[in-house]
N, C-alpha and C positions, 0 to 999 in steps of 0.2 A: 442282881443283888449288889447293893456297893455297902464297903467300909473304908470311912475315914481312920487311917492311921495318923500315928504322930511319928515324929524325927527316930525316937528309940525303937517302934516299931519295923519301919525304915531299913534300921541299922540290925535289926537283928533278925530279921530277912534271909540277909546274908549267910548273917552267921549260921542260919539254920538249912540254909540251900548250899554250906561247904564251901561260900565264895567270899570269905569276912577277908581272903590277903588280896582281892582286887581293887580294893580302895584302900584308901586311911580312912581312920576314922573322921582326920577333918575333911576328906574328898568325902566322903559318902554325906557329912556332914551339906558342904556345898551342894551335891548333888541333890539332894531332898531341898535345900532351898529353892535352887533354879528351878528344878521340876515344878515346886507349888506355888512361884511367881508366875509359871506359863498362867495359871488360872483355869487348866484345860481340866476334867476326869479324864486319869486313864487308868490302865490295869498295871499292878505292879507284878511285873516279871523282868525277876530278877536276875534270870538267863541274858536276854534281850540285853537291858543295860549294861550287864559285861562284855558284851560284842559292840556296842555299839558305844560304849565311851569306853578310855583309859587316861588314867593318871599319871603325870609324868613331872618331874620335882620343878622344872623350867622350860619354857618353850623351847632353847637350843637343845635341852636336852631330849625334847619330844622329836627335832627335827633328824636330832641325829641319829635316834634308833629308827626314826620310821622311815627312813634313808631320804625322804622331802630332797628337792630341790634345790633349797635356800640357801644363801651362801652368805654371811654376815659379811659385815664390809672389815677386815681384820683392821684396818687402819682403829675401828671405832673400839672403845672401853666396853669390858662385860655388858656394865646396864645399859648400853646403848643398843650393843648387840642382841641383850635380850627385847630391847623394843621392839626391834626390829623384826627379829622372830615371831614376837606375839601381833602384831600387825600382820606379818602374813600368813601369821593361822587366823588370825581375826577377817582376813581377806577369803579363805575358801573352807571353813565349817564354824560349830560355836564352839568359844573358848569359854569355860567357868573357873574365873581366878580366884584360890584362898590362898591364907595363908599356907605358905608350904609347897603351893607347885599350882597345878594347872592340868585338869581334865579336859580334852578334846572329844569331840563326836567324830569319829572315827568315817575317814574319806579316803 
């Protein structure tokens, strides 16, 4: 059996599975777009997508809780450094930028 949900369906998911503080509302918002740009059917479990992405306000800031590797070049400005970062999360999973931060698929 399949059903087509919409965005607010989506989002209230969540909220009905106990998991509405694992995104914002603009990440989950992002996240239902990227999902529906794959083009693929799949099953929405909404266990799954909490292990498997998280939201984080800036890539530096994703680098530094998830203790990564990376090391900005300090010589370089904030947004240079934030390039930098999202580049090399762009380099080893997928990154979904909105306003407000940046969800990784979790590696």
């Amino acid at each position: 059996m399949k059903q087509t949900i919409t965005k607010y369906d989506f989002i209230d998911a969540f909220r009905n599975a106990g998991r509405e503080d694992n995104f914002s509302y603009e990440g989950l918002c992002a996240l239902f777009d990227w999902l529906e740009e794959l083009g693929e059917e799949i099953e929405l479990d909404v266990v799954a997508l909490c292990c498997e992405f998280s939201e984080y306000g800036s890539a530096l800031e994703c680098i530094e809780d998830a203790g990564y590797g990376f090391e900005p070049d300090p010589e370089d400005d904030e947004d240079d450094q934030e390039d930098e970062a999202l580049d090399w999360l762009r380099n080893r999973t997928q990154v979904i930028e909105f306003s407000g931060g940046i969800i990784i698929q979790d590696f």
